[in-house]
Backbone bond lengths (Angstrom), bond angles and torsions (degrees), N, CA, C in turn:
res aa  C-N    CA-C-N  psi(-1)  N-CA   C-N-CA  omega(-1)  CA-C   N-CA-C  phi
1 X - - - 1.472 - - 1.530 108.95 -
2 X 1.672 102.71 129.57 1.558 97.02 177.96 1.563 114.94 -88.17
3 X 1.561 126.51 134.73 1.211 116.54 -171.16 1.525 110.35 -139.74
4 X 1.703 120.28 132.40 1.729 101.54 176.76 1.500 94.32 -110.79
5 X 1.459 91.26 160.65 1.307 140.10 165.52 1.266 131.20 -108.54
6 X 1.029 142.07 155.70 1.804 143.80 163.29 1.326 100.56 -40.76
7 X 0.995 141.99 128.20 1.474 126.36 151.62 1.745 121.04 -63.78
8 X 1.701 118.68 145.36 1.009 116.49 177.92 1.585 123.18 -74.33
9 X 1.010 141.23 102.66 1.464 131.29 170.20 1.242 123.36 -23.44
10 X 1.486 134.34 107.60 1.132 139.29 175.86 1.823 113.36 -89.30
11 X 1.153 103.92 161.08 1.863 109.91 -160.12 1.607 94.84 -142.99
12 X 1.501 106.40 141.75 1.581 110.69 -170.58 1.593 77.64 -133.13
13 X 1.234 107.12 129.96 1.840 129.72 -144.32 1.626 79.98 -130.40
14 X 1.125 123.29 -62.31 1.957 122.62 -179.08 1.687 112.39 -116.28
15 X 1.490 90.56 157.89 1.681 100.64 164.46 1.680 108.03 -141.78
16 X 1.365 116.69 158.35 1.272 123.84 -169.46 1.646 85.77 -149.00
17 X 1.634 113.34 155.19 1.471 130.37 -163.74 1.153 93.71 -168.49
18 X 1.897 94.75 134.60 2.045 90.66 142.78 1.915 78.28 -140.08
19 X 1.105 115.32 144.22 1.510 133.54 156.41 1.143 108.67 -145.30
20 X 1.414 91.49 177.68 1.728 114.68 -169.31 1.512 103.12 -64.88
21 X 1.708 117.79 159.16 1.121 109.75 173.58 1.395 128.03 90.40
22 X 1.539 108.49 18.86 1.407 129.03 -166.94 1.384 118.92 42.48
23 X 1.763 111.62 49.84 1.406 125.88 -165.53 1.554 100.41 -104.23
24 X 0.967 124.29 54.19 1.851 137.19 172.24 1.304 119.14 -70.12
25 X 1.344 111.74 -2.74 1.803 119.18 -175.51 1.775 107.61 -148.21
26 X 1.021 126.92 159.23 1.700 141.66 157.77 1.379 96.12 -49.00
27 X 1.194 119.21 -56.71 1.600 108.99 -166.50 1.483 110.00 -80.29
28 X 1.712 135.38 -13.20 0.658 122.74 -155.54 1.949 96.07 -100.46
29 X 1.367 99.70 -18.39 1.787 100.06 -156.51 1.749 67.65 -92.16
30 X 1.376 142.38 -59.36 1.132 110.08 -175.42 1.716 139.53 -45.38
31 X 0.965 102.45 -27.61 1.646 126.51 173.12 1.950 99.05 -63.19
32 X 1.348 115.50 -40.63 1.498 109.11 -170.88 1.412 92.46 -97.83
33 X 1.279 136.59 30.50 1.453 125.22 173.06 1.098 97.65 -126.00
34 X 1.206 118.89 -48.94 1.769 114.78 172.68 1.541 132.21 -60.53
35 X 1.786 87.52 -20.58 1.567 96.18 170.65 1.941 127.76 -77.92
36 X 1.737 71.09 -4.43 2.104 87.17 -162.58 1.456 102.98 65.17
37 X 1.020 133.13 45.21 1.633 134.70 179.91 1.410 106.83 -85.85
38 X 1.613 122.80 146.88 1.362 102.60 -172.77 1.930 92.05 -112.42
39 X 1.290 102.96 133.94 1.302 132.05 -160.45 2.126 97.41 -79.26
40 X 1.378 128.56 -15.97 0.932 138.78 -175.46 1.617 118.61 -80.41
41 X 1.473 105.14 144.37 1.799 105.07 164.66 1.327 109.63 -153.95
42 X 1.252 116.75 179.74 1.715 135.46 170.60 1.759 97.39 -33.52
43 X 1.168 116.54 165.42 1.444 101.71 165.75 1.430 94.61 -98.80
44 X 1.173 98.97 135.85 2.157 110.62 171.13 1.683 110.48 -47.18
45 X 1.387 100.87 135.03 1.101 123.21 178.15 1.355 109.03 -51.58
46 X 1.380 129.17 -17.71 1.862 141.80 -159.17 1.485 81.86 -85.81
47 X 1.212 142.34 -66.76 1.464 154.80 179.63 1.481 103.46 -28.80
48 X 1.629 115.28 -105.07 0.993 121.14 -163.89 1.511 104.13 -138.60
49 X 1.393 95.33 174.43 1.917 91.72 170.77 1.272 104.59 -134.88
50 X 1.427 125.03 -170.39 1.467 130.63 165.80 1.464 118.74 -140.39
51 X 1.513 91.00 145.68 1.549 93.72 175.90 1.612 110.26 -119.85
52 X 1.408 116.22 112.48 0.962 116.37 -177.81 1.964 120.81 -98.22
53 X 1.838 113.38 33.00 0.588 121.31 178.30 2.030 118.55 -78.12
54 X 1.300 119.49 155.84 1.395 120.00 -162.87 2.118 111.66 -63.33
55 X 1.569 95.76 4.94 1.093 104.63 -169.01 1.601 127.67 -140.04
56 X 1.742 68.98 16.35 2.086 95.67 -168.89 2.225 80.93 -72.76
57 X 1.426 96.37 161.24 1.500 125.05 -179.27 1.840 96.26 -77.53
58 X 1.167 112.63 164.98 1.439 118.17 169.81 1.575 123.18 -62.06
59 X 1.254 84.53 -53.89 1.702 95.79 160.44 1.391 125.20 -53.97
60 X 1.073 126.41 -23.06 1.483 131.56 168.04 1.433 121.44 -99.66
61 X 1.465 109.17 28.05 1.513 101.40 -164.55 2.048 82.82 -149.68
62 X 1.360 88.45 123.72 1.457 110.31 -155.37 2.261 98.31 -133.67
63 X 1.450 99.66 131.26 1.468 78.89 156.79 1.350 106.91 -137.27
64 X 1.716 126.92 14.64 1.474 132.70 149.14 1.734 114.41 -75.11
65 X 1.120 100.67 111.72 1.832 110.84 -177.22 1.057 101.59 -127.57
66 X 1.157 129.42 37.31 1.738 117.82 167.52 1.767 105.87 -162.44
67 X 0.947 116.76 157.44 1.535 128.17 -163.71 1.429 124.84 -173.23
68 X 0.940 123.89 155.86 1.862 118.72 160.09 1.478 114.43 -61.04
69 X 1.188 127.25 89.54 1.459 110.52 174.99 1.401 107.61 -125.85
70 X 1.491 129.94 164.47 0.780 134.19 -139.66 2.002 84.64 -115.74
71 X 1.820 121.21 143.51 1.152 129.34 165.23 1.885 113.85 -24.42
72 X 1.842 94.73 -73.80 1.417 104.66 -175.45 1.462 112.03 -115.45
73 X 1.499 129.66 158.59 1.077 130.37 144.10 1.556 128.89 -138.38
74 X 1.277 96.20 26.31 1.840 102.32 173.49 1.233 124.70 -134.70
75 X 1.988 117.35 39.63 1.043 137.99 -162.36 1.553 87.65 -116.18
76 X 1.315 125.38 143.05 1.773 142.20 177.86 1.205 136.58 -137.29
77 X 0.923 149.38 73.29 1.776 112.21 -158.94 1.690 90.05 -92.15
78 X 1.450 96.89 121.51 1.494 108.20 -169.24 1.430 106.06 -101.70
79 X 1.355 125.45 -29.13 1.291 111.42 174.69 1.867 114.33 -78.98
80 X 1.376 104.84 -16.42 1.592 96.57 159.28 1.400 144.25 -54.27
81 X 1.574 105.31 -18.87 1.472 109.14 -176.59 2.054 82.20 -128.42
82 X 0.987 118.10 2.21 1.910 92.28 151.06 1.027 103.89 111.82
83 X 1.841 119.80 7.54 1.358 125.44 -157.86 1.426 105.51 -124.77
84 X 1.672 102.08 117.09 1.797 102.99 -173.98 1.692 114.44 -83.88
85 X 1.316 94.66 141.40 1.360 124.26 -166.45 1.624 108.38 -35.89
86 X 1.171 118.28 -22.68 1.744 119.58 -171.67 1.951 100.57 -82.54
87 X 1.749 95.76 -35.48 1.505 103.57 -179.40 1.590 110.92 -57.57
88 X 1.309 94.87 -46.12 1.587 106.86 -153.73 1.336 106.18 -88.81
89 X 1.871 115.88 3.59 1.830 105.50 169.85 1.785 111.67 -77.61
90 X 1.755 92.90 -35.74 1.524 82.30 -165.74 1.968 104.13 -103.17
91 X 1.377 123.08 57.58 1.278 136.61 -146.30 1.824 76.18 -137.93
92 X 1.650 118.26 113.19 1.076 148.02 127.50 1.757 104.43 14.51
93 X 0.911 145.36 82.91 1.429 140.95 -176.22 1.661 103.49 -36.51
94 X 1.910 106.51 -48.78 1.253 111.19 -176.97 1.728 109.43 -41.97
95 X 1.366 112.07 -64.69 1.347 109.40 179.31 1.591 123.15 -51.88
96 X 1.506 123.33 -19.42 1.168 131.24 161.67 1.102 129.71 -42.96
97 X 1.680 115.68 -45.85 1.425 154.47 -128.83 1.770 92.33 -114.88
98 X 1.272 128.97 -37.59 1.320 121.68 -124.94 2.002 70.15 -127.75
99 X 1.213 125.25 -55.70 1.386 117.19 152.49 1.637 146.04 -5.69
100 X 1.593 81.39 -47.84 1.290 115.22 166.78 1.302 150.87 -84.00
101 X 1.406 86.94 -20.26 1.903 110.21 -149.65 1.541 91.42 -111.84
102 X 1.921 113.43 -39.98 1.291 121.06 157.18 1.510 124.72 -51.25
103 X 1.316 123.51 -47.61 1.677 135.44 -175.32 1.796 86.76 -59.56
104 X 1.389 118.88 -63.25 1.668 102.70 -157.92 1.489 94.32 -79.03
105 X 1.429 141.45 -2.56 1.312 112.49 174.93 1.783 111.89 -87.82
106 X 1.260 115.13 -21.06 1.360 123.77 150.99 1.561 120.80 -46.58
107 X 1.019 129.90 -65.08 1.594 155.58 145.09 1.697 97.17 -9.44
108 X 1.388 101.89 -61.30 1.780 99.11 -170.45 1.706 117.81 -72.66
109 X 1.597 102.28 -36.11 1.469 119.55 157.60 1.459 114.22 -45.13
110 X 1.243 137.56 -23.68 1.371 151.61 -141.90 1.767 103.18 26.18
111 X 1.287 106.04 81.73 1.581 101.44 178.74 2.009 92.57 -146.06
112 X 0.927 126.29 143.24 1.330 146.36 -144.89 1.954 89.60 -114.09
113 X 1.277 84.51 87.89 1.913 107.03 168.41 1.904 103.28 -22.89
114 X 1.149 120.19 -76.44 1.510 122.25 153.12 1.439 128.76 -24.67
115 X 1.273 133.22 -39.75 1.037 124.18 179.22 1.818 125.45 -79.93
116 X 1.826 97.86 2.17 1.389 92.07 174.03 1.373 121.34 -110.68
117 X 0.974 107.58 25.11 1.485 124.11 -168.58 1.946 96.48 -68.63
118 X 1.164 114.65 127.59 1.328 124.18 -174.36 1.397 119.06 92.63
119 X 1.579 118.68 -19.97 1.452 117.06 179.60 1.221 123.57 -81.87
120 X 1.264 104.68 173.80 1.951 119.16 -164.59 1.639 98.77 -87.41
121 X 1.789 122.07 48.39 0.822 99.69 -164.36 1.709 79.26 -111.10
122 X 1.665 108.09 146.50 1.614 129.12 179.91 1.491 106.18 -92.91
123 X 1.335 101.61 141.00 1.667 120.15 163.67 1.221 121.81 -127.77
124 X 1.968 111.43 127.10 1.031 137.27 -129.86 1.426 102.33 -117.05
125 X 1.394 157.41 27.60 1.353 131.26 -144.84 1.725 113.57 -119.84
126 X 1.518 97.70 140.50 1.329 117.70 172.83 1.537 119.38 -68.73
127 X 1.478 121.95 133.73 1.171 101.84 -144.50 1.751 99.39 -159.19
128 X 1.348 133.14 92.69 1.735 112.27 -153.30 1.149 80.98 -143.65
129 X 1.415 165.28 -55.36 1.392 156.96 -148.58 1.786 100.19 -84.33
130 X 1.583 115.24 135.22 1.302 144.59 -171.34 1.550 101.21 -119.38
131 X 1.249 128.47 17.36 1.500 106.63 -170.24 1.601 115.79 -57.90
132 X 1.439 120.58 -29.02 0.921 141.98 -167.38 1.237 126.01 -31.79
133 X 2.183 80.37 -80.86 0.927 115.02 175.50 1.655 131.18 -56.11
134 X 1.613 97.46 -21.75 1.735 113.71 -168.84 2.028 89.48 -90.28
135 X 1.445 131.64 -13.73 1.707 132.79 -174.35 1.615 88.63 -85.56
136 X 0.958 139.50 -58.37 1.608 127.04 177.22 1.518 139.29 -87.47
137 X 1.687 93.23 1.14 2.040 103.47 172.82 1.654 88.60 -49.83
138 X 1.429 102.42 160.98 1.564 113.12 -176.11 1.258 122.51 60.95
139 X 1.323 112.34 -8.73 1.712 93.67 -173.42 1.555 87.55 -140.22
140 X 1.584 132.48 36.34 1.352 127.02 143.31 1.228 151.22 -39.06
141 X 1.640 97.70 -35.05 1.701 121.68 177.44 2.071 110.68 -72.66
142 X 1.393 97.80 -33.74 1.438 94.14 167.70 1.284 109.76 -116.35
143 X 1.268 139.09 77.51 1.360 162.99 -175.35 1.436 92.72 -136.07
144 X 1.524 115.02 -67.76 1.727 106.93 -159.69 1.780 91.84 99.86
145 X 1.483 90.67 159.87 1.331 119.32 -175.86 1.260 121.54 -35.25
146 X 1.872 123.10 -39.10 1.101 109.52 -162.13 1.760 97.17 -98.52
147 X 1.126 138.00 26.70 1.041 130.19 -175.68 1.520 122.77 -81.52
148 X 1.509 111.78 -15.50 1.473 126.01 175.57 1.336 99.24 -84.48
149 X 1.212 148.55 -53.23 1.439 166.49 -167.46 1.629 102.59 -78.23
150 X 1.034 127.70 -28.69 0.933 145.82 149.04 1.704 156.80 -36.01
151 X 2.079 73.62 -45.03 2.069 85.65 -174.95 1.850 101.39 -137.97
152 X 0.908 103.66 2.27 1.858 122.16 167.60 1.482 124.20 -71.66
153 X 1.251 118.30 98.70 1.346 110.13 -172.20 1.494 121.97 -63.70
154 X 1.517 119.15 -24.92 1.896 101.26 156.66 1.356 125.31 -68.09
155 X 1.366 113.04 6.53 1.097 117.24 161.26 1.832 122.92 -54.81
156 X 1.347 85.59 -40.07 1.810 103.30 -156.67 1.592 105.10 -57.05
157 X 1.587 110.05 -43.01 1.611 106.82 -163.63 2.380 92.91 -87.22
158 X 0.756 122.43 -20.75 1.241 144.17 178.56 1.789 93.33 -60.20
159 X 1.406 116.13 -58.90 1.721 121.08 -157.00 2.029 77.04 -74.25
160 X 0.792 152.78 -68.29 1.128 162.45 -136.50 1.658 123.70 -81.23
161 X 2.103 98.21 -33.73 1.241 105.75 147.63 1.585 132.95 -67.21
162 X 1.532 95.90 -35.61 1.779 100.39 -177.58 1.298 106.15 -101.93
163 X 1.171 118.40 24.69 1.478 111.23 172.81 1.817 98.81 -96.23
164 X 1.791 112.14 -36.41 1.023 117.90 -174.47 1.705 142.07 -80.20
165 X 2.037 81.76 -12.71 1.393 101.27 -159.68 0.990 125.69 89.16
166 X 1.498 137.56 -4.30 1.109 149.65 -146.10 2.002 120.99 -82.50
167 X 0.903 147.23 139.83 1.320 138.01 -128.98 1.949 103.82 -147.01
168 X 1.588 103.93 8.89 1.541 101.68 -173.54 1.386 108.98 -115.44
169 X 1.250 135.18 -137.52 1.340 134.44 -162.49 1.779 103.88 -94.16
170 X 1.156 124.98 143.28 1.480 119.73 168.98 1.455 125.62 -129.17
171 X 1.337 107.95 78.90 1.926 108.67 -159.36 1.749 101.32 -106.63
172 X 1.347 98.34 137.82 1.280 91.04 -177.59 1.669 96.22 -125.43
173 X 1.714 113.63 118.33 1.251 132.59 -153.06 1.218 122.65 -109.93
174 X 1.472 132.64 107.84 1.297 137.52 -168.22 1.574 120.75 -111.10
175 X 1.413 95.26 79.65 1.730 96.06 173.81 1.192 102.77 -87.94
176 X 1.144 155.58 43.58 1.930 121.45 -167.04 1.294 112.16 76.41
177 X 1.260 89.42 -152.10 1.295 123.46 -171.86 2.078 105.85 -60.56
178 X 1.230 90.58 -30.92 1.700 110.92 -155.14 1.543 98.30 -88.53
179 X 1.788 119.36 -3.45 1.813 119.69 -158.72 1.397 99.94 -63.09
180 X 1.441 125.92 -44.60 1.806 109.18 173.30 1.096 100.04 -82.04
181 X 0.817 171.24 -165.02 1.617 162.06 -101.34 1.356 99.36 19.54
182 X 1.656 104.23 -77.98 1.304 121.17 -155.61 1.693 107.73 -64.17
183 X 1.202 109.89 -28.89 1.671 114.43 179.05 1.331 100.37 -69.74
184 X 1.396 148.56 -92.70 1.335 143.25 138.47 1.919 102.53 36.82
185 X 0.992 97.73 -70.24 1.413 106.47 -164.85 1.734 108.61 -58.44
186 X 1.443 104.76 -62.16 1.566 113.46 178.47 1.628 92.70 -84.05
187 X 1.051 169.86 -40.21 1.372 139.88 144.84 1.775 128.08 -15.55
188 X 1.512 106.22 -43.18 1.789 100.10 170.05 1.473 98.57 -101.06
189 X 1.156 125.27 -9.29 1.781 109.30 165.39 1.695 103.17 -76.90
190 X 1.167 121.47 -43.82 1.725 115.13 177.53 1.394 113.46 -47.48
191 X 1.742 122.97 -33.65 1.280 126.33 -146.13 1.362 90.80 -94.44
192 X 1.562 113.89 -43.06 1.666 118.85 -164.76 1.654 114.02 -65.41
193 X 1.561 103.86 -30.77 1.314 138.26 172.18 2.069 127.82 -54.25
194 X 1.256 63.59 -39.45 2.001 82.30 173.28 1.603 112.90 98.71
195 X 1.554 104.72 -0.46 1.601 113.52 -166.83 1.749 101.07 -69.85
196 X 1.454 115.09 -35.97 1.233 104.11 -175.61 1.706 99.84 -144.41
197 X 2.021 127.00 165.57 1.382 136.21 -160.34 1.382 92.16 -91.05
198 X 1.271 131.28 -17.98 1.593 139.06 -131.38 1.443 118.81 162.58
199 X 1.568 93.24 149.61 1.813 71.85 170.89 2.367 99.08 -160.16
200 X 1.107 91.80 167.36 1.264 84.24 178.40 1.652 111.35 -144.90
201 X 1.694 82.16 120.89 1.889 112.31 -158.65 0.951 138.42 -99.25
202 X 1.323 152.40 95.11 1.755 148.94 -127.15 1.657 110.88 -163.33
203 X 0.977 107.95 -170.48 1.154 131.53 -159.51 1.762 105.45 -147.09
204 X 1.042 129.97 164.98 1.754 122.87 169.77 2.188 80.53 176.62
205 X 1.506 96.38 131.64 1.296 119.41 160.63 1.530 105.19 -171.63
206 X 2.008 88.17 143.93 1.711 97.84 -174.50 1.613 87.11 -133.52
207 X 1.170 97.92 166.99 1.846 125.84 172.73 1.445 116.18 -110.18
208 X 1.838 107.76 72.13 1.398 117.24 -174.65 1.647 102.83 -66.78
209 X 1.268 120.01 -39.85 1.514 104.85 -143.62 2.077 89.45 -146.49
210 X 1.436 94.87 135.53 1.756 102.42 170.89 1.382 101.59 -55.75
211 X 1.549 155.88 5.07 1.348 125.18 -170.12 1.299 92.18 -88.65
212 X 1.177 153.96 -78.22 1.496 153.89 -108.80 1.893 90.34 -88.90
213 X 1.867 119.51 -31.51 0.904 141.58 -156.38 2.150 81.59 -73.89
214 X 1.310 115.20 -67.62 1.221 129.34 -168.89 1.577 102.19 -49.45
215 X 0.948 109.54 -63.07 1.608 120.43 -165.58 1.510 102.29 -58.53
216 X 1.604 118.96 -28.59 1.602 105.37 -176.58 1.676 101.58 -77.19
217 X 1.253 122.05 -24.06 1.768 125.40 -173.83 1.256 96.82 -61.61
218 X 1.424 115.99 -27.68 1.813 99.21 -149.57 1.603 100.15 -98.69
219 X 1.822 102.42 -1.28 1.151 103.10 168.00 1.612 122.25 -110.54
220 X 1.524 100.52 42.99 1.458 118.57 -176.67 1.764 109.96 31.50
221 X 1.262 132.17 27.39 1.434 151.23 179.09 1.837 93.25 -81.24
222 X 0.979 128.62 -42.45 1.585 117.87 -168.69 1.425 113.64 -91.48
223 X 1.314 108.92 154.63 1.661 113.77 159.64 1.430 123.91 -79.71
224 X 1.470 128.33 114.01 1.196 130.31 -167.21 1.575 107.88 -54.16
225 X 1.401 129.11 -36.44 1.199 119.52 -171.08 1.429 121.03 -98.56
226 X 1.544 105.42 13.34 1.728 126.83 171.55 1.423 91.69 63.93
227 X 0.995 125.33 66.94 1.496 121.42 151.00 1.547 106.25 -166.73
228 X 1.851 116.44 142.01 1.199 123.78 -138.41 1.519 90.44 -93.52
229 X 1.140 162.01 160.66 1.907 158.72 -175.90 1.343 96.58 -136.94
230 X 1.526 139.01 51.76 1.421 143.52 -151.84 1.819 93.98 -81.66
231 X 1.229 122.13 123.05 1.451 131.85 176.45 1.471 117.22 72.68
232 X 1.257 92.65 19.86 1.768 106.77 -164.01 2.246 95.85 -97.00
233 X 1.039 107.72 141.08 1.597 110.86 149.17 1.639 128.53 -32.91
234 X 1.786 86.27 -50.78 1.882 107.09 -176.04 1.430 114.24 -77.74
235 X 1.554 126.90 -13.15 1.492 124.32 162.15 1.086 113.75 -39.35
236 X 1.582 89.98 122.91 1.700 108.21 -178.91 1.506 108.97 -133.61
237 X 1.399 124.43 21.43 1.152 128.33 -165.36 1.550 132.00 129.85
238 X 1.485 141.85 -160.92 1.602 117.87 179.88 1.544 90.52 -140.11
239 X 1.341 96.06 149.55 1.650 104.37 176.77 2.069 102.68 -86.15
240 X 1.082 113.23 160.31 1.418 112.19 169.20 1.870 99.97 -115.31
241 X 1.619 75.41 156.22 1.773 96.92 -161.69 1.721 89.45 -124.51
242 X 1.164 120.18 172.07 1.425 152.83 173.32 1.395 121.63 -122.79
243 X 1.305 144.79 -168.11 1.241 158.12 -156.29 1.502 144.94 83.65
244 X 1.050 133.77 -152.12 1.446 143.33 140.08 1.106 125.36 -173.81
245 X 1.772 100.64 154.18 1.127 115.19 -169.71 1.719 129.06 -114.58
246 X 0.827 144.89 157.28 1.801 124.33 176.47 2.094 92.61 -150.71
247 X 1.125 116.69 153.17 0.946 142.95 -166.20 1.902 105.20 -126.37
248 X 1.046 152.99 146.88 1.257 144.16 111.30 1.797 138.10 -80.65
249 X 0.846 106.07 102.67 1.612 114.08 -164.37 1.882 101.09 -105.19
250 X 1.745 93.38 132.66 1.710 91.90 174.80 2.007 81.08 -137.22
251 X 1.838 90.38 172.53 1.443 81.43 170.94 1.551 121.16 -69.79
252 X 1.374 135.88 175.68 1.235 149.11 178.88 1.805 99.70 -44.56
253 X 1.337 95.77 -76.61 1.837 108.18 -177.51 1.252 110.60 -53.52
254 X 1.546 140.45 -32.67 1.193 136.07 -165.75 1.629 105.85 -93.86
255 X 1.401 129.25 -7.99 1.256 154.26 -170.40 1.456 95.91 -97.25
256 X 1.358 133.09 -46.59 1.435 142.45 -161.76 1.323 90.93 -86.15
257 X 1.227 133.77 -60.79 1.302 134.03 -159.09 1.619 114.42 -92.97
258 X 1.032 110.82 34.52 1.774 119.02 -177.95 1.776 89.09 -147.49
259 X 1.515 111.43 -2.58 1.589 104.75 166.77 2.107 95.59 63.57
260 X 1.070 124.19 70.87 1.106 106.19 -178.64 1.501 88.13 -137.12
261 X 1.453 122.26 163.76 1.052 142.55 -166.25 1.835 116.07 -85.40
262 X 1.417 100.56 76.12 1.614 104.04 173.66 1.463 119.54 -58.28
263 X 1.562 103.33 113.17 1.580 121.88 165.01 1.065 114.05 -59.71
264 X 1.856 125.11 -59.35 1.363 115.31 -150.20 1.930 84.32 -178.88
265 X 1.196 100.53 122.89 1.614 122.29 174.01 1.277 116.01 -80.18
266 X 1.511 155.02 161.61 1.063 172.29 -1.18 0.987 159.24 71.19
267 X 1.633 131.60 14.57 1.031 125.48 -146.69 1.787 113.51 -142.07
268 X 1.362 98.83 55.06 1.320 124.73 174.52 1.572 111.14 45.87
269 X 0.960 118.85 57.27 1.582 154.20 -165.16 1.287 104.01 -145.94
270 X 1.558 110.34 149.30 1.525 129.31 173.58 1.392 93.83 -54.09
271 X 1.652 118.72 150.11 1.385 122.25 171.29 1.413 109.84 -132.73
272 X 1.447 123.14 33.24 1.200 112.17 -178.50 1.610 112.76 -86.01
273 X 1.052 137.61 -15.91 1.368 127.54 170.63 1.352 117.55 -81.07
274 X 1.507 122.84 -9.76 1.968 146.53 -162.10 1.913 74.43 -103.73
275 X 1.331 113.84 -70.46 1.566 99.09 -163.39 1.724 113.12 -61.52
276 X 1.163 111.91 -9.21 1.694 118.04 169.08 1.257 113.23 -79.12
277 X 0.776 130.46 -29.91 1.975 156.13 176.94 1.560 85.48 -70.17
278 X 1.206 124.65 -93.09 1.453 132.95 -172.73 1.710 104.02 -30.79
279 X 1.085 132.55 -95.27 1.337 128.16 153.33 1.085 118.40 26.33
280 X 1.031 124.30 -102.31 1.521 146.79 144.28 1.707 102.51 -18.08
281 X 0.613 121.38 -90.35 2.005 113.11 174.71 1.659 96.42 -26.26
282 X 1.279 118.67 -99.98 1.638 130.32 -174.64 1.744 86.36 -19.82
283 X 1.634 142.80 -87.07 1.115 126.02 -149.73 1.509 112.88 -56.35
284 X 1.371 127.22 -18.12 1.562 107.01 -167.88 1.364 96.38 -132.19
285 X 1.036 115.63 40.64 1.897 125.94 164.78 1.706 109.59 -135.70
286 X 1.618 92.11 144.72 1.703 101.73 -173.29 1.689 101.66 -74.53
C-alpha cells in the first residue's frame, strides 16, 4: 500500500571536498567560487599526452586539452586507514579519494570516524567513471588478489562501509551525470524510511585514461576549448571535471539533539535563507 506522510527534515551536520582549483576544503572551493576563479587546466602531463603528428593513431589525437582536474591523484597514506601497501597500489584511486574525502567530512561534522563502527549509518555514493577498471582489463592475472576488489565500482561505497564498521545500506549509484543527485535523494528517502540513523553521501570521479575522454569528441558532446558556455549563445558543448564530494546528513531532530552544527535543512520547503546560512558556514569553516 502506497501511503504519504510529512516528510522528515533532513540536516547536513558536515562536508568534505577535493575539486579542481586547489579546492581541498568547504572554505577553500568556496573562496574559488566567490572569487569567479576558473577551477580548470591543461590536462597534466601524469595523465596523458598527445601526439599531434600526421601519423599519430586516433587514440592519440585529441583536440580537448583542458578540464577540471585535480593537482594529484596517486598520493595515500595507506597504512592510516589499515590498508597494506600491495592492496592499496592496485585499489581504484576513486576508492582512495572517497576514503578520504569521507574521513574529513566526518572531521567537519565533529564526529570521530571510530565511533561509528556498528551503526545504522548508510553509504550513499555517486559513482559513473570506469577508467580504472578499463587501465588493468587484461592484466588481472598479475595484479594478485586484490585487483577485482580493487577496480569495481560497488566496490567504492562497500571499501568505505567496512572501513568504518558501518551497519546501513551501501549502494553505489550510477545515473550519469545526475549519480549524486540521485544518491542524495535515496540517502534522505533511506533515512526518512527507517533503513538507516544517518548516512554519508558523495559523489567521487577521476579522468584516468584519454579513451572515454576520445570517444566523447568523436561524439561532438565536448567543448573544444574545455570550458562549459552554460546559457551562453557560444555553447558548444561541456567540459568534464573530476573530484569528490561527501556530505553528512542525520535527521533534523537527531541533529538538534546531539547539539551538532546545522549546515542546511531539508524539508521540501523553499531553502533560500538555509542555503544563505550554509554559505556563510562553508566561508568561515576549514
Amino acid at each position: 500500500m502506497l501511503f504519504r506522510s510529512a516528510p522528515e527534515p533532513i540536516a547536513i551536520v558536515g562536508l568534505g571536498c577535493r575539486f579542481p582549483g586547489q579546492s581541498d576544503s568547504p572554505a577553500a572551493y568556496w573562496s574559488l567560487l566567490d572569487r569567479g576563479a576558473d577551477g580548470t587546466c591543461p590536462v597534466p602531463s601524469t595523465r596523458w599526452t598527445y601526439d599531434d603528428s600526421p601519423t599519430a593513431t586516433v587514440r592519440g589525437t585529441h583536440r580537448v586539452r583542458r578540464g577540471g582536474f585535480l593537482p594529484t591523484v596517486d598520493t595515500f597514506d595507506a597504512t592510516f586507514f589499515g590498508i597494506s601497501p600491495r592492496e592499496a597500489r592496485v585499489m581504484d584511486p576513486q576508492q582512495r579519494m572517497l576514503l578520504e574525502t569521507a574521513w574529513h567530512a566526518l572531521e567537519h561534522a565533529s564526529i570521530d570516524p571510530t565511533s561509528l563502527y556498528g551503526s545504522a549509518t548508510g553509504v550513499f555514493v555517486g559513482v559513473t567513471c570506469f577508467d580504472h577498471a578499463m587501465r588493468v582489463a587484461g592484466h588481472m592475472d598479475l595484479l594478485g588478489p586484490y585487483a577485482g576488489t580493487g577496480s569495481a565500482l560497488n566496490m567504492i561505497p562497500g571499501r568505505l562501509s567496512f572501513l568504518l564498521g558501518l551497519r546501513g545500506p551501501s549502494l553505489a549509484i550510477d545515473t550519469a551525470c545526475s549519480s549524486s543527485l540521485v544518491a542524495l535523494h535515496v540517502a534522505c528517502q533511506s533515512i526518512r524510511l527507517g533503513d538507516c540513523e544517518q548516512a554519508l553521501v558523495g559523489g567521487v570521479h577521476l579522468m584516468l585514461s584519454p579513451d572515454v575522454m576520445s570517444s566523447f569528441e568523436k561524439a561532438h558532446m565536448l567543448s573544444p576549448d574545455g570550458w562549459c558556455k552554460t546559457f551562453d549563445a557560444r555553447a558548444d558543448g561541456y567540459a568534464r571535471g573530476e573530484g569528490c564530494g561527501v556530505v553528512v546528513l542525520k535527521r533534523l531532530s537527531d541533529a538538534r539533539d546531539a547539539g551538532d552544527r546545522i549546515l542546511l535543512q531539508h524539508n521540501h520547503k523553499a531553502l533560500t535563507g538555509a542555503t544563505r546560512g550554509l554559505i556563510a558556514d562553508i566561508r568561515d569553516s576549514g
